[in-house]
Backbone as JSON Lines, residues from 0, in Angstrom:
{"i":0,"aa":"X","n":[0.84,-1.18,0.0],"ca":[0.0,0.0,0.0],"c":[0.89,1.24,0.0]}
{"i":1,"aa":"X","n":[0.84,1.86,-0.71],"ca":[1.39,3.56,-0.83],"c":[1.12,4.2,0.26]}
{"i":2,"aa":"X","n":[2.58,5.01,0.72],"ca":[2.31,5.96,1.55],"c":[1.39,7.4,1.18]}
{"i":3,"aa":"X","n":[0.91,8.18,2.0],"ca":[0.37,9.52,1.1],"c":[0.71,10.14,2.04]}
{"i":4,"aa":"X","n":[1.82,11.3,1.17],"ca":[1.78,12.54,2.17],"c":[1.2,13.83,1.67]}
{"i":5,"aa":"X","n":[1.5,14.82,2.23],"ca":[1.0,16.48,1.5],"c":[2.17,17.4,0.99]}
{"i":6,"aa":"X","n":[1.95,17.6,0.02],"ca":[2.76,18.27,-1.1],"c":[2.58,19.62,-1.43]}
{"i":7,"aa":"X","n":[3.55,20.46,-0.78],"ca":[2.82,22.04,-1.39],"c":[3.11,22.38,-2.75]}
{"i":8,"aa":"X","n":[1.88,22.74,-3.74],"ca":[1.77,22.64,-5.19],"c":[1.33,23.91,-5.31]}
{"i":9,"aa":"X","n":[1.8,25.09,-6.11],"ca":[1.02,26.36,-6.26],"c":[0.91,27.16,-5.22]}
{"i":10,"aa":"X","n":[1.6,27.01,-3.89],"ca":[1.26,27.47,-2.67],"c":[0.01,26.69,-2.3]}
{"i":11,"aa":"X","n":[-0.3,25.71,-2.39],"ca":[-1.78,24.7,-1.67],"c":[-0.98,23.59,-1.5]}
{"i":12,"aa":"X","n":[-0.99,23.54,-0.11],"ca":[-1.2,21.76,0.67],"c":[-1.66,20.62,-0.08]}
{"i":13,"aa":"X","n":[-1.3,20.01,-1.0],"ca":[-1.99,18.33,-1.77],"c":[-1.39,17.31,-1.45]}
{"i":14,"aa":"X","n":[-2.2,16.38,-1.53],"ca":[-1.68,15.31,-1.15],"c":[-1.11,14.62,-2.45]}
{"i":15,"aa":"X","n":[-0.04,14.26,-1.76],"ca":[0.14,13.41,-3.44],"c":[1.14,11.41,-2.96]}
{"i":16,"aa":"X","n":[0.52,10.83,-3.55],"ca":[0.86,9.37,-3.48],"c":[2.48,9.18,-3.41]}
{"i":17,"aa":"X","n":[2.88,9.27,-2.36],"ca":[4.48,8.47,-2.47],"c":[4.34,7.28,-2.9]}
{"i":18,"aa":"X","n":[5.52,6.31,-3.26],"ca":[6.25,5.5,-4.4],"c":[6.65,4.34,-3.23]}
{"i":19,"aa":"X","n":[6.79,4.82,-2.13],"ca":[7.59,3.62,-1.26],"c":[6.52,2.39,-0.66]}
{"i":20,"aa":"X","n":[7.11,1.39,-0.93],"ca":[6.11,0.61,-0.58],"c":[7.27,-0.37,0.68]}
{"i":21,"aa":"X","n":[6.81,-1.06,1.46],"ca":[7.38,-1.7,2.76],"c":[6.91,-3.35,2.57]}
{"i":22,"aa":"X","n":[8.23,-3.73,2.08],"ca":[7.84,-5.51,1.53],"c":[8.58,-6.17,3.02]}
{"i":23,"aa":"X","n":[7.46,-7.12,3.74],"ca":[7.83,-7.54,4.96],"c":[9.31,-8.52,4.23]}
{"i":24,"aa":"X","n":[10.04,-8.42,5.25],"ca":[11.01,-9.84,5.16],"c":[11.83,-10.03,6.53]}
{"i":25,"aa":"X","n":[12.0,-11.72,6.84],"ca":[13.11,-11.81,7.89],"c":[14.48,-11.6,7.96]}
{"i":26,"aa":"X","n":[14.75,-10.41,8.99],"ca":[16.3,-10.58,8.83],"c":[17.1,-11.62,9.55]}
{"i":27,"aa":"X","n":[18.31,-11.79,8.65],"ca":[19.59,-12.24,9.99],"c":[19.69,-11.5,10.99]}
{"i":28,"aa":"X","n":[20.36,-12.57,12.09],"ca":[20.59,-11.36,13.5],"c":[21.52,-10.57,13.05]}
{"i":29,"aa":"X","n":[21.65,-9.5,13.66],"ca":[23.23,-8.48,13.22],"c":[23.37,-7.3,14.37]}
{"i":30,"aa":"X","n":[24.09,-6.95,14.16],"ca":[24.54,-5.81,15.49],"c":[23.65,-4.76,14.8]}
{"i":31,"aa":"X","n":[22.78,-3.81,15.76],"ca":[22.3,-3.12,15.31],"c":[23.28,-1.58,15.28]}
{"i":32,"aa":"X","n":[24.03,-1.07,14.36],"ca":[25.44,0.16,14.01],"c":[24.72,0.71,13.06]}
{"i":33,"aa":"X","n":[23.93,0.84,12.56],"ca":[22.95,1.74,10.99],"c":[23.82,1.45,9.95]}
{"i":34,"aa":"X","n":[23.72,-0.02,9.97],"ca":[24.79,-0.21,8.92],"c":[23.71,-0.07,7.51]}
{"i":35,"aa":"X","n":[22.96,-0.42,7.73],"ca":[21.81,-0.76,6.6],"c":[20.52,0.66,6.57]}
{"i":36,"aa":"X","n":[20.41,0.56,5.37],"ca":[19.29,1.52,5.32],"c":[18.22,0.99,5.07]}
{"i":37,"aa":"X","n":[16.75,2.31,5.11],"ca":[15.47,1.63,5.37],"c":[15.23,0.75,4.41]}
{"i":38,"aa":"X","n":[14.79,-0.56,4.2],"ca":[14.18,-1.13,2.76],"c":[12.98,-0.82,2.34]}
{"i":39,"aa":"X","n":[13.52,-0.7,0.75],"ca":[11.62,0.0,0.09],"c":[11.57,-0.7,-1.27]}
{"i":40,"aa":"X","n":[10.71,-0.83,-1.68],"ca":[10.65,-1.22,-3.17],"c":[9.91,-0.45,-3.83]}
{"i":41,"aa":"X","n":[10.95,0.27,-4.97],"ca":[10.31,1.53,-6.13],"c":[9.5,0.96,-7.23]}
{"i":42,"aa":"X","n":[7.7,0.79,-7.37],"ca":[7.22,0.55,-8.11],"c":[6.77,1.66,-8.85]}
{"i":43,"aa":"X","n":[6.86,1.66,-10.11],"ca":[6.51,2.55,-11.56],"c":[5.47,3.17,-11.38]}
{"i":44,"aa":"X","n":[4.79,3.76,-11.65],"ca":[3.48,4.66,-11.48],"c":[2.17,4.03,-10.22]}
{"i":45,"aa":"X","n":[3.11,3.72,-9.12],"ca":[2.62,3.45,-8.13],"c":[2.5,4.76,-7.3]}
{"i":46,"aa":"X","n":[2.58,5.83,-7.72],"ca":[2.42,7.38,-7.03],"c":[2.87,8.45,-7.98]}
{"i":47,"aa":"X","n":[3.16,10.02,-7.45],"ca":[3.48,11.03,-8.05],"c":[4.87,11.39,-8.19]}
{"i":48,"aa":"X","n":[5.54,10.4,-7.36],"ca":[6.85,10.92,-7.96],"c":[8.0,9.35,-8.18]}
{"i":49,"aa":"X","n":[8.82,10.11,-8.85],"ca":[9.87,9.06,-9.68],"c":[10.67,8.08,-8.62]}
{"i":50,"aa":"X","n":[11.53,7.12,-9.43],"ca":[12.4,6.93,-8.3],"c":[13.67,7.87,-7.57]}
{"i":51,"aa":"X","n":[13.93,8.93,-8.23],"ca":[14.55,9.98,-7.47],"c":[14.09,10.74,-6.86]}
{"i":52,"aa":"X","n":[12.56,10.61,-6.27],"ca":[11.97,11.35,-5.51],"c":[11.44,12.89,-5.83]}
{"i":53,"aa":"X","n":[11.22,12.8,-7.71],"ca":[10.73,13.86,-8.48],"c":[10.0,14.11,-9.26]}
{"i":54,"aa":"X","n":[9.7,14.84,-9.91],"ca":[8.33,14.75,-10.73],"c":[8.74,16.06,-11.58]}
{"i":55,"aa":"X","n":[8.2,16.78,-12.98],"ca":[7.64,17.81,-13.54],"c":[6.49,18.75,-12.17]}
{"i":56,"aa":"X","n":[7.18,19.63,-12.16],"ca":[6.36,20.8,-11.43],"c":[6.79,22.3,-11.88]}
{"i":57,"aa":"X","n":[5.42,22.8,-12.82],"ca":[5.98,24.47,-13.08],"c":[6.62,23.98,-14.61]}
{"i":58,"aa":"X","n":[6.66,23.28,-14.95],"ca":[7.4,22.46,-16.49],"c":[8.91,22.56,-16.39]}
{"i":59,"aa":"X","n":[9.45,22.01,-14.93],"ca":[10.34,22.1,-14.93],"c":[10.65,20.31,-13.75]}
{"i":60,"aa":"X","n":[11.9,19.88,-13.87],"ca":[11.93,18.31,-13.17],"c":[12.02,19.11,-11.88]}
{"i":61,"aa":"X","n":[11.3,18.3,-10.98],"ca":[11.98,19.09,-9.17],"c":[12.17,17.81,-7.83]}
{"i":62,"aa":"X","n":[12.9,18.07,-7.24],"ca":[13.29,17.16,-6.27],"c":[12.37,17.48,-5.13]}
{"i":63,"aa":"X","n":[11.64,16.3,-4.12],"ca":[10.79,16.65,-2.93],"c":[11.62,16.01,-2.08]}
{"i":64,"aa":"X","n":[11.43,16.48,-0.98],"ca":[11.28,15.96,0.16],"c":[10.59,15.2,0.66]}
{"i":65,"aa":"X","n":[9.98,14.39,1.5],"ca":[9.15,13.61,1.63],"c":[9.07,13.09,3.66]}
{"i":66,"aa":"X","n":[7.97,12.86,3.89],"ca":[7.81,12.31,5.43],"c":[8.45,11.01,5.66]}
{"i":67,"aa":"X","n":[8.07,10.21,4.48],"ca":[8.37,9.18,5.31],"c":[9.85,8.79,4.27]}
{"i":68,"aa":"X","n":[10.15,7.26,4.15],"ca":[11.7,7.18,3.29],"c":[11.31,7.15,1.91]}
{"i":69,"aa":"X","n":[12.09,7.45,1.31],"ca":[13.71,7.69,0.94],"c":[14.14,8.97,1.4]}
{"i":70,"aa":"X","n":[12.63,10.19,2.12],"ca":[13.23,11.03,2.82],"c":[13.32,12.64,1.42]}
{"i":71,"aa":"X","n":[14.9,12.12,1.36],"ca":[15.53,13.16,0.25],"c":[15.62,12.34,-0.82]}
{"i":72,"aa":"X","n":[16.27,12.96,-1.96],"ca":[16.35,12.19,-3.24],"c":[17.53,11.23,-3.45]}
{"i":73,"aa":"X","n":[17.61,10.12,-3.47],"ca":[18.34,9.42,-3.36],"c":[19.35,9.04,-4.72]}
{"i":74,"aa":"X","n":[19.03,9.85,-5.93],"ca":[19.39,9.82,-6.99],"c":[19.22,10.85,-7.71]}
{"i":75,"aa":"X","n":[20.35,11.4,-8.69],"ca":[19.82,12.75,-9.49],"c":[19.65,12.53,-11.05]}
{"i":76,"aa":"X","n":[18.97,13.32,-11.81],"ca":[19.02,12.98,-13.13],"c":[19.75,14.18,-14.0]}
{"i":77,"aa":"X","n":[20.26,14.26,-14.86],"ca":[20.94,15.28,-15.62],"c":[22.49,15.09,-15.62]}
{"i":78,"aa":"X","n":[23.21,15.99,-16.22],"ca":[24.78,15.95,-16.57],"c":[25.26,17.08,-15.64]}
{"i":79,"aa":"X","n":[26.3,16.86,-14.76],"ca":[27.43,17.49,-14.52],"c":[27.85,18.44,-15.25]}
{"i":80,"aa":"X","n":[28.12,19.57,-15.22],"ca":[28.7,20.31,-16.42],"c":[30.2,20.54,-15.61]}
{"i":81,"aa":"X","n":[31.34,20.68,-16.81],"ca":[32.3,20.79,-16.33],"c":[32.67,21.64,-15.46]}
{"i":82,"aa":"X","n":[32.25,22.89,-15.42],"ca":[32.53,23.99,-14.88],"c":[32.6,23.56,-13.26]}
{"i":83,"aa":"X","n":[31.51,22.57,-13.02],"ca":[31.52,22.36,-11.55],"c":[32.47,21.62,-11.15]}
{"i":84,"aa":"X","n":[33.74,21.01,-11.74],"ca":[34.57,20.12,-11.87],"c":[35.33,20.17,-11.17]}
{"i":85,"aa":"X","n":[35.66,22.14,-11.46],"ca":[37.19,22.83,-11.4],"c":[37.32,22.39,-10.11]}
{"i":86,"aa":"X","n":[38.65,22.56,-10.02],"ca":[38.97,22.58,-8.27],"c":[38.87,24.16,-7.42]}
């Protein structure tokens, strides 16, 4: 089941369908150190935003934030341009 949080769009509060879904599984024992991050599984038009945690807004790509995980964007899309290279 999809999480739903609220999304400010236009200056208005919406709700819009997060992407993360929570697939039960057993773990091994292990020391608990945050070695591991949350598990989620990214299904395709299972909500409003991508697997980088973005969407078209304003006709432009934009990164959200989000309540529950992946949180921030866990991936970016586009090219590096050199300029940001320099030292």
């Amino acid at each position: 089941m999809p999480v739903e949080t609220n999304t400010l769009v236009n200056g208005r509060m919406t709700n819009t369908t997060d992407r993360v879904f929570i697939t039960p599984t057993v773990a091994k024992r292990s020391n608990y150190d945050g070695s591991f991050k949350q598990d989620y599984e990214y299904k395709r038009g299972s909500g409003d935003l991508d697997e980088c945690n973005g969407r078209e807004y304003n006709g432009k790509y934009t990164y959200f934030a989000t309540q529950t995980f992946p949180f921030f964007p866990r991936c970016h899309w586009g090219h590096i341009g050199r300029d940001f290279l320099k030292p």
